[in-house]
NUDRENVEX-577718 format. One record per residue (C-alpha): residue number from 1; x, y, z. Coordinates in Angstrom, 3 decimals. Example, Ala and Ser with C-alpha at 12.3 -4.5 7.8 and 13.67 -1.06 7.14 Angstrom:
BEGIN
PT pos       c1       c2       c3
PT   1   12.300   -4.500    7.800
PT   2   13.670   -1.060    7.140
//
This chain:
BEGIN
PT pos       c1       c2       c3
PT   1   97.774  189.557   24.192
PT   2   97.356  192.393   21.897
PT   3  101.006  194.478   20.826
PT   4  100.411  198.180   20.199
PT   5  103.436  199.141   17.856
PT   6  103.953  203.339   18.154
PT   7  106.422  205.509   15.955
PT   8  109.405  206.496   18.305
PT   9  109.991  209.655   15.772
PT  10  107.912  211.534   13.556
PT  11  108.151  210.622   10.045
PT  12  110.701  213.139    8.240
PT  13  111.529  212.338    4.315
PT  14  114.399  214.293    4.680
PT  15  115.633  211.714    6.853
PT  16  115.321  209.578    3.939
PT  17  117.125  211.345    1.440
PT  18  120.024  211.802    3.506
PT  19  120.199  207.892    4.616
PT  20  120.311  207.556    0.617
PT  21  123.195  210.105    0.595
PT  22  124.890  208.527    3.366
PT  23  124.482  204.532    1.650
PT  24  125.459  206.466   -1.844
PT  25  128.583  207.690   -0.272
PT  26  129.348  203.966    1.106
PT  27  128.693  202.551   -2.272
PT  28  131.261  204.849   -3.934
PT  29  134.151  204.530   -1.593
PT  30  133.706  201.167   -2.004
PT  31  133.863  201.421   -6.160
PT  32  136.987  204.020   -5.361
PT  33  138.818  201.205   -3.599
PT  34  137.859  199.120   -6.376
PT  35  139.161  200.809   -9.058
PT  36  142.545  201.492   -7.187
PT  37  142.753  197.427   -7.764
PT  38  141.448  196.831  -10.942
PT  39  143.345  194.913  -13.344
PT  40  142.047  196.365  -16.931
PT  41  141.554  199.366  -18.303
PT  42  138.503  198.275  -19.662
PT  43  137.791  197.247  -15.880
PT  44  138.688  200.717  -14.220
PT  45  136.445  202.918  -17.458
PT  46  133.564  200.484  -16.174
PT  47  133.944  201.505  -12.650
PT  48  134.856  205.031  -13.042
PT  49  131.154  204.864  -15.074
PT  50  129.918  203.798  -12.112
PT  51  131.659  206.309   -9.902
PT  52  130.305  209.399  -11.835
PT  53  126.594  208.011  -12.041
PT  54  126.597  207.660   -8.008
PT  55  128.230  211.306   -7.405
PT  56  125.280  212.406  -10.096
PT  57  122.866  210.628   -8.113
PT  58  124.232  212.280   -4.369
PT  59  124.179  215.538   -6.219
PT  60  120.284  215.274   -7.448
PT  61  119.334  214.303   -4.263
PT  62  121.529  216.573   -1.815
PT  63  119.448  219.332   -4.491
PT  64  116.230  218.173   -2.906
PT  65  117.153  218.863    0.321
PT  66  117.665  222.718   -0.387
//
């Protein structure tokens, strides 16, 4: 028996872009939460790194969208 597979949607990169966004977002409230715990300063400069390199990233990409 033969399985046809079809595309249920049409294919739409913005779609993609904003499923980045959206796991971007997820990834920084996480690093938010864990810089509200962190023990060092060394510890909470690393993560606040972190923090400001994902909002750069969300902000390139919500750019593409316009």
């Amino acid at each position: 028996m033969t399985r046809r597979l079809y595309m249920s949607t049409v294919y739409n990169p913005e779609a993609e872009v904003i499923a980045a966004i959206e796991r971007l977002e997820l990834e920084a409230r996480d690093i938010r939460r864990r810089i509200e715990h962190a023990r060092t300063p060394n510890d909470r400069k690393v993560l606040n790194r972190q923090l400001q390199e994902i909002k750069e990233d969300v902000n390139r990409l919500q750019a593409r969208l316009k």
